[in-house]
C-alpha positions in Angstrom: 0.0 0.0 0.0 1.6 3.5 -0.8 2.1 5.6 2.0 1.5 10.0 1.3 1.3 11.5 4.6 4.2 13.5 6.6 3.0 13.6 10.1 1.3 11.4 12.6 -2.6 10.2 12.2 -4.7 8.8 14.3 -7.7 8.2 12.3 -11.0 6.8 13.8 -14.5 5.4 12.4 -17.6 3.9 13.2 -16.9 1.1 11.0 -13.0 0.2 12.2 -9.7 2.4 13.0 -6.5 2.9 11.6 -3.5 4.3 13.2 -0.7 5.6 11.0 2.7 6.9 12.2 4.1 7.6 8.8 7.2 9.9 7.8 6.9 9.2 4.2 7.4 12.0 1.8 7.2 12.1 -2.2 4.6 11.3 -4.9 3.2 7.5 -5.3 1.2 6.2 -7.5 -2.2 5.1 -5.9 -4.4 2.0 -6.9 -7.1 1.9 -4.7 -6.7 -1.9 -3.9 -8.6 -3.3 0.1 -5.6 -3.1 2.3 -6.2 -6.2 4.0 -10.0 -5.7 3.9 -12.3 -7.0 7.1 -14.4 -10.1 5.3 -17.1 -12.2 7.1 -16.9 -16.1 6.2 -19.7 -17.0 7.2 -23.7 -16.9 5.4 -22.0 -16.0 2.3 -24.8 -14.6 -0.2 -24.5 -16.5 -3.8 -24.5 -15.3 -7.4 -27.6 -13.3 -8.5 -29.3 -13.4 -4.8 -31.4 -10.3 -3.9 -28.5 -9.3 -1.5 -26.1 -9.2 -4.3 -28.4 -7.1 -6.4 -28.5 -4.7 -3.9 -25.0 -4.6 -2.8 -24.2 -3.6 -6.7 -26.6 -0.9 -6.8 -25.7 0.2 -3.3 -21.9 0.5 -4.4 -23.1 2.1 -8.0 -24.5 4.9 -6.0 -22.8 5.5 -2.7 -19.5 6.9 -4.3 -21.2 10.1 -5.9 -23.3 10.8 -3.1 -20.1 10.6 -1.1 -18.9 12.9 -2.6 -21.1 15.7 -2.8 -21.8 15.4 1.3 -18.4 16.8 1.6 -16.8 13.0 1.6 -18.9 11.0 3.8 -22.1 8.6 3.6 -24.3 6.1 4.8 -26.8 4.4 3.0 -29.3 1.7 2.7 -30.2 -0.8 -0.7 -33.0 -3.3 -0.5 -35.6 -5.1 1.4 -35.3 -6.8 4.7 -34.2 -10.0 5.1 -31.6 -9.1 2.3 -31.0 -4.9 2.9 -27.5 -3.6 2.7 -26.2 -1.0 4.9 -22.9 1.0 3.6 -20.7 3.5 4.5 -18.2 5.2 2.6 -16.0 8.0 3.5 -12.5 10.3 2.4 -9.9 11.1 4.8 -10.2 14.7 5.8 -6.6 15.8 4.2 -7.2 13.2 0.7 -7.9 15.2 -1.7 -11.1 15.4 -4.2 -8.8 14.6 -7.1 -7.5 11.5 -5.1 -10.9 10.8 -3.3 -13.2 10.1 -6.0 -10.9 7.7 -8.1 -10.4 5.7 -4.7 -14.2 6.1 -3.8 -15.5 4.7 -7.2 -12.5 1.8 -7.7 -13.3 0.9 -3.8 -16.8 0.3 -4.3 -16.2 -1.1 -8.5 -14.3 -4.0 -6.6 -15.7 -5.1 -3.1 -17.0 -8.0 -4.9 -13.4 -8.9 -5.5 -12.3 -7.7 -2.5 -14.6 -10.0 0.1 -16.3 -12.7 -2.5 -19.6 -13.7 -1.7 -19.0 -11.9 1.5 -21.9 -10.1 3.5 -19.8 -7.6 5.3 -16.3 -5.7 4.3 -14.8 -3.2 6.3 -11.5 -1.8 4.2 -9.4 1.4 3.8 -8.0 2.2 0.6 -4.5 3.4 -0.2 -4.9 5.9 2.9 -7.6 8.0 0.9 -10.7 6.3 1.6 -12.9 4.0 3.3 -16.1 1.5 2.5 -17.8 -0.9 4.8 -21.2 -2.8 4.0 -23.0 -5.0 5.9 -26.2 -6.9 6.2 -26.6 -5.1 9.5 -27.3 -2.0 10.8 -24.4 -0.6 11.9 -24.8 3.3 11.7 -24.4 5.5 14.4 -23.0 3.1 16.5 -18.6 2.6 17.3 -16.9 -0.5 16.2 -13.7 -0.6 18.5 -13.5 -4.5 17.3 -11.8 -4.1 13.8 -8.4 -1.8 13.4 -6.5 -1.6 10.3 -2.7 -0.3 11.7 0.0 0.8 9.5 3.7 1.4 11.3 6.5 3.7 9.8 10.1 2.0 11.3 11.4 6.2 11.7 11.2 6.8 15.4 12.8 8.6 17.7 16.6 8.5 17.9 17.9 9.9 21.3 16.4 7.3 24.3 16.0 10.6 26.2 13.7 12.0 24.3 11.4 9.4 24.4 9.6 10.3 27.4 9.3 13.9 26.4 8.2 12.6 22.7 5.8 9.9 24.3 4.4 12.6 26.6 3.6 15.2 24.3 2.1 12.7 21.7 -0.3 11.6 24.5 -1.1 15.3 25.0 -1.9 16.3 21.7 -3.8 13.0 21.1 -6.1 13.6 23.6 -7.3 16.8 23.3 -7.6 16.5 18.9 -9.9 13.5 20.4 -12.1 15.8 22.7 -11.6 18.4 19.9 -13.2 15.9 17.0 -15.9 15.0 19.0 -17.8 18.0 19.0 -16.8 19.2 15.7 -19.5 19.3 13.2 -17.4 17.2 10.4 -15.6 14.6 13.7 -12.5 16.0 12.8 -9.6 17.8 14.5 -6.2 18.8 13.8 -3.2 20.4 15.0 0.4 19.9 16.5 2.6 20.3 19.7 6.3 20.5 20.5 8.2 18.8 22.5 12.2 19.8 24.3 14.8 17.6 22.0 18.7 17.2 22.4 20.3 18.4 19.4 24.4 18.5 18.6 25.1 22.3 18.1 26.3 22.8 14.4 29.3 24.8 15.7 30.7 22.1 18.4 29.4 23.8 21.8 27.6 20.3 22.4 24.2 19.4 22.8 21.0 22.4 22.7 17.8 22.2 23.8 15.5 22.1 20.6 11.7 22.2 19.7 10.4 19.7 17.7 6.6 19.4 16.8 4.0 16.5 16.5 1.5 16.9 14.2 -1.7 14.9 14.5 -5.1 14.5 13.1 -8.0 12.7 14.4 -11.6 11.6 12.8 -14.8 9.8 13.4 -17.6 9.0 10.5 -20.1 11.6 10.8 -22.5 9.2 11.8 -21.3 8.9 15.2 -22.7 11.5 18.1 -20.0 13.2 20.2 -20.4 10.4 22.8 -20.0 7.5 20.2 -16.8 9.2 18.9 -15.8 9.3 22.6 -16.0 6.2 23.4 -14.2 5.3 20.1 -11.3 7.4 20.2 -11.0 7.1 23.8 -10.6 3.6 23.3 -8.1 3.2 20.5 -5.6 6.3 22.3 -5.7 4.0 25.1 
């Protein structure tokens, strides 16, 4: 999976969570494949069932919608026993030239992605997000499922750590408490923390700031207590 972001992300949804310390810089090439999509194995729906009929014309229409709600959906397709819920959402710093391509091949290829499958939860390339299911799941956390994708740069100096560690935890929390009263469940923002750095002129080591940037958000279908509970959970 290509990797575009420069700072630390702690994103958080209904439908799973994905954290992502990444200090990756650069232009890749995206192509919107299920990183290691979520697939139930079991009551698998079969080949021209009314749950499959729905599931295509859920994903044929979710994408657009999507996308002119400012990134973010939920949805319903069908008749009970065999309705489809979906979700489908962009990261808040993906880009609309980036999101819609990821949106539309995300949703073209679910089929692919969990066959015969009656529920998917997956993130895209780091862009976007779909999750169906064939039960209702809106409004409500999932702190079950989390997609987690490590960068190996970390902090050099051992005494640091604490001070890096500590300020993370700071700036964490309150982009949480932040997000969850934000109209779009999203927050951003950064903090420093005291460094040792060698002195480029030899009079030893100097006392530096160096920030943490972070961002945090919940799918817009969560209340402020839901995206609590959720983020609360996951910083923990």
């Amino acid at each position: 999976m290509a990797l575009h972001r420069s700072f630390l992300i702690f994103t958080v949804m209904s439908s799973f969570a994905t954290l992502t310390a990444v200090v990756v810089c650069g232009q890749v090439q995206h192509y919107y494949t299920a990183y290691h999509p979520y697939c139930s194995t079991t009551g698998n729906y079969s080949t021209g069932s009314p749950y499959q009929v729905n599931l295509v014309k859920l994903m044929g229409e979710l994408p657009s919608i999507a996308l002119a709600n400012r990134g973010f959906q939920v949805d319903t397709a069908g008749e009970h026993p065999s309705t489809v819920f979906g979700l489908a959402m962009c990261y808040a710093d993906t880009s609309w030239t980036a999101c819609r391509p990821c949106l539309e091949a995300g949703a073209a290829g679910v089929q692919q992605a969990c066959p015969f499958g009656r529920e998917m939860k997956a993130l895209y390339d780091e862009v976007c997000l779909l999750r169906y299911s064939d039960q209702p799941f809106f409004s409500a956390a999932d702190v079950d499922v989390a997609f987690y994708v490590w960068q190996k740069d970390s902090v050099v100096a051992a005494a640091d750590v604490p001070a890096f560690n500590a300020t993370r935890w700071r700036l964490m929390a309150r982009l949480a408490a932040e997000a969850a009263v934000s109209s779009l469940r999203l927050a951003n923002g950064s903090e420093a923390y005291a460094a040792e750095a060698e002195d480029s002129r030899g009079a030893g080591a100097q006392q530096v700031a160096v920030p943490v940037h972070g961002l945090v958000q919940c799918t817009r279908d969560l209340n402020a207590s839901e995206c609590t509970r959720c983020l609360t959970s996951f910083l923990a």
